[in-house]
N, C-alpha and C positions, 0 to 999 in steps of 0.2 A: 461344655463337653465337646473335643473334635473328634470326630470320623473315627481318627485311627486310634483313639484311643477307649473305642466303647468297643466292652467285651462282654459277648454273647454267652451265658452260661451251655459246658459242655460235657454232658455223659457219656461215658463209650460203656457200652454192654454195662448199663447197672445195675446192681445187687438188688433185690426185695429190699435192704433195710433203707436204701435213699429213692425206693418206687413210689411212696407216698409225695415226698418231695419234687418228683416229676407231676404229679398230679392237681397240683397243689394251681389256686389262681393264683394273681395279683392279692397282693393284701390293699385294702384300698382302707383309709382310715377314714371312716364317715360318721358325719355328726349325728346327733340323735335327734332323727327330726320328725319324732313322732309328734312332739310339742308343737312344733311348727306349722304340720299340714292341719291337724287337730284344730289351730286357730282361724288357721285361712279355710277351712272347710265351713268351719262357724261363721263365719264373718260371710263367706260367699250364703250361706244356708239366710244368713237372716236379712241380709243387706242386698242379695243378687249383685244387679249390672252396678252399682256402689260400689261395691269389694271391688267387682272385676276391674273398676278402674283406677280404685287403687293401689291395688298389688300391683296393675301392670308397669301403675308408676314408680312403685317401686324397685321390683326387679327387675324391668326390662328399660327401666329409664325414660320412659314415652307418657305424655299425657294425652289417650284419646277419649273423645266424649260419646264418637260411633266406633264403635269396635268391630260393627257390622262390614265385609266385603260387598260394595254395592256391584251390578252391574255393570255399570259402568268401569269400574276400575277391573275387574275382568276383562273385558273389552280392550280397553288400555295395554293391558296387562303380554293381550296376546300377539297384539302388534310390536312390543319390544323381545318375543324371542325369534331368536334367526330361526330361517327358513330350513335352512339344515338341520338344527337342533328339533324341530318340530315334525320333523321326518324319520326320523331317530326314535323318538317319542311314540310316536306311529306307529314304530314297526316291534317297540317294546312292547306295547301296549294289544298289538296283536296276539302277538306270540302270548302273552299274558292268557288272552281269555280264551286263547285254542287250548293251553293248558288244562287252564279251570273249569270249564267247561266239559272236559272230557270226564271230572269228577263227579258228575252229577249223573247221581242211579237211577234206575228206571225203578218203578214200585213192582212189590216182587207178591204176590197174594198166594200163603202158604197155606195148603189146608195139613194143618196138625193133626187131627182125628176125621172122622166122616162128620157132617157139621157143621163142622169149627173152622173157621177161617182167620186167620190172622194176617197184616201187613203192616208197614212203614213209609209212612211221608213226612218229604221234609217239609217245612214252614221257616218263613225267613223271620230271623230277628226284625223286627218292623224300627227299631230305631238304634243308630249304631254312630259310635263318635272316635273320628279318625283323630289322632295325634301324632304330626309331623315335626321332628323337630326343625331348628331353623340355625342361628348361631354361626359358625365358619364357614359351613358347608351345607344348604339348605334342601334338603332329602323328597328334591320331588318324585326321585322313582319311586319312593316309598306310598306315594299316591295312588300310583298305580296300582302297587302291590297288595293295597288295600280297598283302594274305591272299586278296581276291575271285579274282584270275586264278588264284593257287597252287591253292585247293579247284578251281577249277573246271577247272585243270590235271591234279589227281588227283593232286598231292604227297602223299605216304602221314605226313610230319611237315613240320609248320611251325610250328618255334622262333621265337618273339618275345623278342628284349631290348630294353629299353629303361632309364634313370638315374632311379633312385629319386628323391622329394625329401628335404628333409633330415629330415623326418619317417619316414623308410624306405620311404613309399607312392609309389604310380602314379596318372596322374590318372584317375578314376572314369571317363571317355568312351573310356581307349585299353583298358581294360579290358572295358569293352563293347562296342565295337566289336569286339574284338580275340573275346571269347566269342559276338559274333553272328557272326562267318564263319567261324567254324570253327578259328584256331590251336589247336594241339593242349597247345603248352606254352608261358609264361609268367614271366620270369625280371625279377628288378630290378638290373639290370646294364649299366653302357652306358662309351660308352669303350673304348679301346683291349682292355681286359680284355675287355669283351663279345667283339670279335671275334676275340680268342685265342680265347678257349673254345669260340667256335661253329668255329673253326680246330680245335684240336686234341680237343674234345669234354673235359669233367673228370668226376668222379664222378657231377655233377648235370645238367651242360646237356652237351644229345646233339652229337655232330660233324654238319656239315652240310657237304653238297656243293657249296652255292652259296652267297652272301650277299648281300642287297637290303637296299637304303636309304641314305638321305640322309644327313649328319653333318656335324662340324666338322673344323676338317683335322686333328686327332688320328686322328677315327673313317677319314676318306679314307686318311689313311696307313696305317692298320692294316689296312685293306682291301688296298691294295697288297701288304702284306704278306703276310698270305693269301693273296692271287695267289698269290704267287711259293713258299708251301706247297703250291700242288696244290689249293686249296679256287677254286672261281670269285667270281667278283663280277657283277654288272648292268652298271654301267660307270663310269669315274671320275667322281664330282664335285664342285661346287664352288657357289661363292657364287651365288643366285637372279640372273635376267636377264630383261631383255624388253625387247622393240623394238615401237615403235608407227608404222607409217608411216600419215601422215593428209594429205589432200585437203581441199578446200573443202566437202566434204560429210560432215565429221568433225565434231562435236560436241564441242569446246573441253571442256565440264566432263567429257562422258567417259574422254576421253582423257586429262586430267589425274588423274581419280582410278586409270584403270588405271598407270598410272604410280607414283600412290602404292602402291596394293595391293601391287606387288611393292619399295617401296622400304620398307616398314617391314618387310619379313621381316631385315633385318640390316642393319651402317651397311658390309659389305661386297659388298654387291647393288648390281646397278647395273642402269641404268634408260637406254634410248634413246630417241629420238622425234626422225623425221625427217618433216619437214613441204613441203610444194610451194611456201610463202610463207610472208615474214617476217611478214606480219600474223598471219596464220592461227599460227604458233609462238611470237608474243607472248602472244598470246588466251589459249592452252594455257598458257604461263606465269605468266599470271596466275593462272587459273585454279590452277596448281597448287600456290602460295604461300598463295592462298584458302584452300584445302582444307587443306594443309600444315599452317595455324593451328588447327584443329580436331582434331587427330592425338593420340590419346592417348601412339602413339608416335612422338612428332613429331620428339622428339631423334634415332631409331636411321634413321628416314624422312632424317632433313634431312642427316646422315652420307654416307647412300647417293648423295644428291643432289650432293653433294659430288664424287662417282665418276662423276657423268651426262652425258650430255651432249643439247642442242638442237639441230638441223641441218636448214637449209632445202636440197631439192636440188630444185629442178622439173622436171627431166628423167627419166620414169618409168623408161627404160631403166640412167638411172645409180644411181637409187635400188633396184633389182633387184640392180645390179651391187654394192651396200652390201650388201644383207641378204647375199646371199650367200658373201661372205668374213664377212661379222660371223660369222653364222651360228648365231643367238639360238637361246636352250633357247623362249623363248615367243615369237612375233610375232604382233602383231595388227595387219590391214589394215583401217583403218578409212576407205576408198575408194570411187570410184565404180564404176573400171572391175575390180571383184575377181576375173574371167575371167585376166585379163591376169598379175595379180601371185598368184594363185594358178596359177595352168600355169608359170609362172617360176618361183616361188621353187623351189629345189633343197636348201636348206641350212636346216633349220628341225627344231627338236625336236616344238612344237605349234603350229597357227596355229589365230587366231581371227579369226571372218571379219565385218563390220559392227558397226554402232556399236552394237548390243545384242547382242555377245558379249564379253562382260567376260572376260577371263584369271580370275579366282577362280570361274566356270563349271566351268572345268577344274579346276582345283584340290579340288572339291569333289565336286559334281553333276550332273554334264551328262552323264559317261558313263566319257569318254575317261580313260586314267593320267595322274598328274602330273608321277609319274619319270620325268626328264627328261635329256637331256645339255646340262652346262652348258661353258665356256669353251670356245666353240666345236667341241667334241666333236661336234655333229651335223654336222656333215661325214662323221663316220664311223660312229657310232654311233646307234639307233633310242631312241627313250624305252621303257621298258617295257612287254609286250604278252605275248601268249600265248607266245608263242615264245618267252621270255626263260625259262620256266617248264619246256619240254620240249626233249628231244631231236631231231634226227631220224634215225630208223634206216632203212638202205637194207635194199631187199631184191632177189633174183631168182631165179628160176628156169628153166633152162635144160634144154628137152626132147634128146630124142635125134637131132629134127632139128635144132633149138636149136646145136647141138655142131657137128652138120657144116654147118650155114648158118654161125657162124662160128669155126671152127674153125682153118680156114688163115691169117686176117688174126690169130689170137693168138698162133698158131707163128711168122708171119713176124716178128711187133713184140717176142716173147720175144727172141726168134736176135739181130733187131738191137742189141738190150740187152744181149747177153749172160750171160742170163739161161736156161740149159740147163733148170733142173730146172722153171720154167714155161713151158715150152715142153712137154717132158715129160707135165705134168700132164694137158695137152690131148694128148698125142700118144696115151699110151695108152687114151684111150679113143676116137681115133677109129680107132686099130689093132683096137680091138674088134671096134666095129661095123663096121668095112669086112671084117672076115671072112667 
């Protein structure tokens, strides 16, 4: 397929009966591999570091016998990224935890009645397993995005897997990264096998109570799978997103190249941009066929594009009423009136607000997490934050006036329940004190 011959699907102001069709993701035809994680989950459950190093010879082509990250190869690791790039890194990874950090609440002690005291603390997940992918593009800001909150969570382990290349290595920057914020251990393992084993723990990589990170739908389904053991997960997802709504006060080549940014992370990404005029989404179209030809990956880019779609709506109030069924893991308002479409949107993973805030901001260094909920999942689910990282645990305390201020409202709601022996519980001790 050339350039000029790949055509962007195009709305102008359209009817309710093709809005579902706007709504709509990629169809992705995917095998049924519930069969598949099901075996390698078994096979890692009963064989451990066995499986893990057969599977990895299988899918990842590599036969390793230590699958372990020594220190030494750390070490190594951080003498091969350039000095610039590890400044970069630095200043990402700053910004990271001034963010995260500002998340974290102080304990609040509410007295409900005279008494009665109630509060909330949090408690860190004590063991958590980071999943990095690796493949064309090896995602070590996502290291960041995930080890930064964990340490500063007070996770006591945080396991890192991620897919060897075929050399048996990891790329030199997820390894430094990964040794600048603190994970504790380091494994070359990715794929369904990774998440068995961070699932069921083997002789070498530790069991973890939760799992984070992105993947392919191998890694997705394995993750489910996990669920459904008792281990948790961050949240489902899936192929990258982003929605661009722009005005007459958008900038044509910006708003094409964010477009692009997210359309070369896979040819199953997809890419929105809803415009208030058919000029103004020409302009942007240009613009992004421009840009397009210059794409190193212009093939996996012009795939995506294929998934995309251009939509003029002029009406602010129905372009509100879009985002929010769409319900994009990124939106960027690149608007006049940003009050309006920021106190509106309801349904949004991360939004980025003006024409110099680029979606790869986030993605990187600005502050904010990048893990995100994609196919509409924020409707129900948050992108990653402190909280994803801790519990929280209730507390209270209850004095001896505490008991008899409410005392009788517990005996009555027990009784109604049917519920004797809590009733009970209160009863004898206000038989106490009323002696």
């Amino acid at each position: 397929m050339t350039i000029s011959s790949l055509k962007i699907k195009k709305y102008i102001e359209p009817k309710n009966i093709i809005w579902q069709e706007l709504l709509n993701r990629p169809e992705v035809k995917k095998e049924d591999l519930s069969q598949l994680v099901k075996e390698i989950f078994n096979d890692v459950r009963l064989n451990g570091d066995e499986a893990i190093i057969k599977n990895t010879a299988l899918f990842d082509k590599v036969k390793l016998d230590d699958f372990k990250v020594s220190d030494e190869e750390v070490r190594e690791s951080s003498k091969n990224v350039r000095l610039d790039l590890k400044q970069a890194i630095l200043v990402a990874k700053s910004n990271i935890e001034k963010f995260h950090r500002s998340q974290i609440v102080n304990t609040q002690i509410v007295e409900t009645a005279n008494g009665v005291k109630c509060w909330q603390e949090s408690r860190a997940i004590e063991k958590v397993g980071l999943y990095i992918p690796g493949g064309s593009a090896p995602l070590f800001s996502t290291v960041l995005m995930l080890a930064v909150p964990a340490v500063l969570a007070g996770c006591k382990e945080i396991v890192l897997c991620t897919p060897p290349n075929k050399e048996g290595k990891i790329a030199d920057e997820i390894l430094y990264a990964a040794d600048l914020v603190g994970v504790t251990q380091i494994f070359k393992v990715g794929g369904i096998q990774a998440i068995a084993g961070l699932t069921y723990g083997t002789e070498t990589i530790p069991k973890v109570y939760k799992i984070f990170g992105p993947g392919n739908q191998y890694v997705t389904a394995a993750k489910m799978e996990a669920f459904g053991c008792g281990v948790a997960i961050d949240m489902p997802a899936g192929p990258s997103e982003l929605l661009v709504v722009a005005d007459d006060s958008a900038v044509p080549k910006f708003v094409a190249a964010d477009l692009l940014s997210q359309a070369e992370h896979g040819a199953d990404s997809q890419v929105v941009c809803v415009a208030t005029n058919k000029i103004l989404l020409d302009d942007i179209e240009k613009e992004l066929l421009a840009q397009l030809e210059e794409l190193p990956r212009k093939e996996i880019a012009s795939q995506a594009l294929l998934n995309s779609k251009l939509i003029v709506i002029s009406a602010k109030e129905k372009i509100i009423e879009f985002v929010n069924e769409y319900a994009p893991e990124h939106l960027i308002l690149a608007v006049e009136d940003e009050v309006y479409f920021c106190e509106n949107t309801i349904n949004a993973g991360s939004i980025f607000i003006g024409n110099y805030t680029p979606e790869s901001a986030g993605d990187y260094a600005s502050g904010t997490n990048h893990t995100l909920p994609t196919n509409g999942f924020s409707r129900s689910f948050s992108g990653v934050n402190m909280d994803a990282f801790v519990k929280k645990v209730t507390f209270q305390k209850i004095t001896k006036e505490g008991i008899l201020n409410l005392g009788s409202s517990i005996e009555l709601m027990a009784e109604a329940e049917l519920l004797q022996a809590h009733k009970n519980a209160v009863t004898v001790r206000l038989n106490e004190l009323n002696k």
